[in-house]
C-alpha angles and dihedrals in degrees: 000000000000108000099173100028085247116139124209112236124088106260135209151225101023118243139177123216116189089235092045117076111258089227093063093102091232148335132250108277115209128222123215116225086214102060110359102238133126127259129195110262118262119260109274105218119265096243081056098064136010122254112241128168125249093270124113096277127128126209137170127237141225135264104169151041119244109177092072124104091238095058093068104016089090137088090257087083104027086073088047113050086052081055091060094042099053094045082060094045102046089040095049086048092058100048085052095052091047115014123120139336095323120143083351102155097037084053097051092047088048092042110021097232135055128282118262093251102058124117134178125215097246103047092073085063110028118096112238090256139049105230090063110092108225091244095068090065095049086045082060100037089051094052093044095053093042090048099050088039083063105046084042096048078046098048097057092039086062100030104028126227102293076084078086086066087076130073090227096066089045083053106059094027080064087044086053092047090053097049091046090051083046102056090043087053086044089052093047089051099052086058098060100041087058092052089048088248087119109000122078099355082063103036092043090070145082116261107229096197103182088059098029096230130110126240116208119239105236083064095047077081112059101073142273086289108051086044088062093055114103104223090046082061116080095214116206131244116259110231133256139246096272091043090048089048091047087051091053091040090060096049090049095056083046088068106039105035090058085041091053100040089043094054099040092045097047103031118010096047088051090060096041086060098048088054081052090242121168113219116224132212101270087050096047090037091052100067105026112051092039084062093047097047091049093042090052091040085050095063091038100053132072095224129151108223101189122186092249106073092072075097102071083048086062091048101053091050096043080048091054085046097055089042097057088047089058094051092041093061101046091043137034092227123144123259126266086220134014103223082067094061101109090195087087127089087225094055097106092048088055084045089056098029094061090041087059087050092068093065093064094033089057091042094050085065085044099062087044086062098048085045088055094047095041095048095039101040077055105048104032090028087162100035104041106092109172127114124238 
C-alpha cells in the first residue's frame, strides 16, 4: 500500500506540477507509443493532492478517498476508534479521581500527606530556589512567549494557516499559550511578593513539604509539640482556576512536545533523508526550540509534575485525531501523518502503537523532574523548595 503517493524508481527529468509538491524530486513521464516522446503528465484532480506553493515544503499525497462510506464503515476503524475512546474514558476517570483540592484535609489526616492534585497559589510563580527573585522567572516567561508568538506569527505568514492541520503546530500553539499565562500569573506574583503578600512572609519560613504548608521560624523553635499546632502553621493559599489550568497546561506540553520532537527526530527525519529531502529553518525551529524554552522553564519553576496528568495528554491527542476524522470524512484530503491513514490493515497496531508512545514520552518528563529534585535538593539543600 502506498501511504505518501512516492514511487520507488529513480525518476528523471525533474519536473514541478502546481498540485504535486514541489519537493517530490519528479513526476512520471509518459511515453507515446506513436513517437516515442515524452509528454507532460495529465492534471491529477484537485481533491487528489493538495495545492502548495513553489517553497521548500513536503507534503504527502493522497491515495485514497476518504469521504466515502466505504473508507470508515470497516472494522479498521471500528478498532480504532474503541482505542481512542478508551483512552477518554479511562483518562477522564482518572482527573476526576485525582484532580484538584478536593477532600484535601480529610486526605492528608487519612493519609498523612496531600492529595496528588493539590496545588498552592504560589507554586505556579515562585522559582524552585530562594535565593531567585520572582522577577527573574517572569523576565524569562516574558522573552519565551514573545519569542514563540513571533515564529509562530512567521510561520503562518510563510506557510499559511493550513500549518494548524499538523500536531506539531497544536503542539507548540498550546507551548506559546502556556508561556504567555505564565507570564500574566508571574506578573500577578511579583506583585505580590513586592506587597509582602508573598514575599517575605512566604521565603522567611520553614517549608513543611509533606503538608504543603510553611512554619514560621520564630515557632521552629518552640518545640515537636507546638510545630504540630495548627494556629502556630501559615497555611498557604490553594490556587486558583487559571493557576490549576496553567499547571495542566504545563503537564500537557511535557508530554507533546517530547512526543512530537521524538517522532520527528527518530522517524520522520530518517524518511525525509532517504527522500533526499533538505530540512529548512521553521522544521527544524518547531521542534527544537519548543523542547529548549520548557526544559529551562522546568528547572526554573517550582512545579509539581504528578503521574496522574498523563491523562489530560491523552486527552489533547485523542482531541487532534477526532478532529482529523472529522475533517477526513467531510473532505478527501491526505493524511498529516501516515501511521493515521485507516485505509491500512495495520492501522489498529500504529493507533496503538502511538498511544503506547505516550507512556515513555510522558516518563521521560518524569525522570527530568526527579533529576531536577534530586541535583538541586543536593546542591542548593537550604535554598531548593519545591515538593517532590
Amino acid at each position: 500500500m502506498i501511504l505518501w503517493g512516492y514511487k520507488k524508481e529513480k525518476l528523471a527529468p525533474k519536473a514541478h506540477h502546481p498540485f504535486f509538491p514541489h519537493s517530490l524530486s519528479s513526476l512520471p513521464i509518459f511515453i507515446s507509443k506513436a513517437n516515442k516522446q515524452s509528454i507532460s503528465p495529465p492534471t491529477p484532480p484537485p481533491s487528489l493532492a493538495f495545492p502548495c506553493s513553489p517553497k521548500n515544503s513536503w507534503q504527502p499525497i493522497m491515495t485514497v478517498h476518504t469521504a466515502t462510506p466505504s473508507y470508515w464503515l470497516n472494522w479498521r476503524f471500528v478498532v480504532c476508534a474503541i482505542c481512542v475512546l478508551v483512552s477518554i474514558v479511562v483518562g477522564s476517570i482518572v482527573i476526576i479521581k485525582h484532580e484538584g483540592p478536593r477532600n484535601s484535609k480529610q486526605g492528608s489526616r487519612e493519609a498523612g500527606k496531600e492529595p496528588a492534585g493539590v496545588l498552592y497559589e504560589d507554586e505556579v510563580w515562585k522559582p524552585c530556589l530562594k535565593t531567585i527573585h520572582p522577577a527573574w522567572l517572569l523576565a524569562f516567561r516574558v522573552v519565551a512567549f514573545f519569542v514563540l508568538l513571533v515564529l509562530l506569527i512567521l510561520n503562518v505568514a510563510v506557510d499559511g494557516g493550513d500549518i494548524f492541520y499538523y500536531y506539531t503546530q497544536w503542539t507548540f500553539t498550546l507551548i506559546t499559550l502556556y508561556f504567555g499565562l505564565g507570564s500574566l500569573l508571574s506578573m500577578y506574583g511579583c506583585f505580590q511578593y513586592h506587597n509582602k503578600v508573598g514575599g517575605d512572609e512566604t521565603y522567611n519560613g520553614t517549608f513543611d513539604a509533606e503538608r504543603g504548608t510553611y512554619v514560621e521560624n520564630s515557632n521552629a523553635s518552640l518545640g515537636g509539640k507546638h510545630l504540630q499546632s495548627t494556629e502556630q502553621r501559615q497555611v498557604r493559599q490553594t490556587a486558583g482556576f487559571w493557576s490549576y489550568i496553567f499547571q495542566i497546561v504545563f503537564q500537557m506540553n511535557a508530554g507533546a512536545v517530547m512526543l512530537t520532537d521524538c517522532v520527528f527526530w527518530l522517524l520522520i527525519v530518517p524518511f525525509l533523508e532517504i527522500k533526499d529531502y533538505n530540512l529548512n529553518f521553521w522544521i527544524i525551529n518547531m521542534h527544537t526550540i519548543n523542547a529548549v524554552f520548557l526544559l529551562v522553564d522546568t528547572s526554573l519553576n517550582c512545579l509539581r509534575f504528578p503521574w496522574f496528568r498523563i491523562a489530560y495528554f491523552f486527552l489533547w491527542t485523542a482531541i487532534y485525531v477526532i478532529f482529523q476524522w472529522i475533517v477526513h470524512a467531510c473532505f478527501s484530503l491526505w493524511w498529516p501523518y501516515p501511521f493515521l491513514d485507516l485505509s491500512s490493515p495495520f492501522a489498529p497496531l500504529w493507533y496503538s502503537s502511538v498511544g503506547f508512545m505516550h507512556i515513555p514520552c510522558f516518563g521521560i518528563f518524569v525522570l527530568i523532574m526527579k533529576m531536577k529534585h534530586s541535583l538541586l535538593s543536593r546542591w542548593f539543600p537550604h535554598s531548593y523548595q519545591c515538593v517532590r
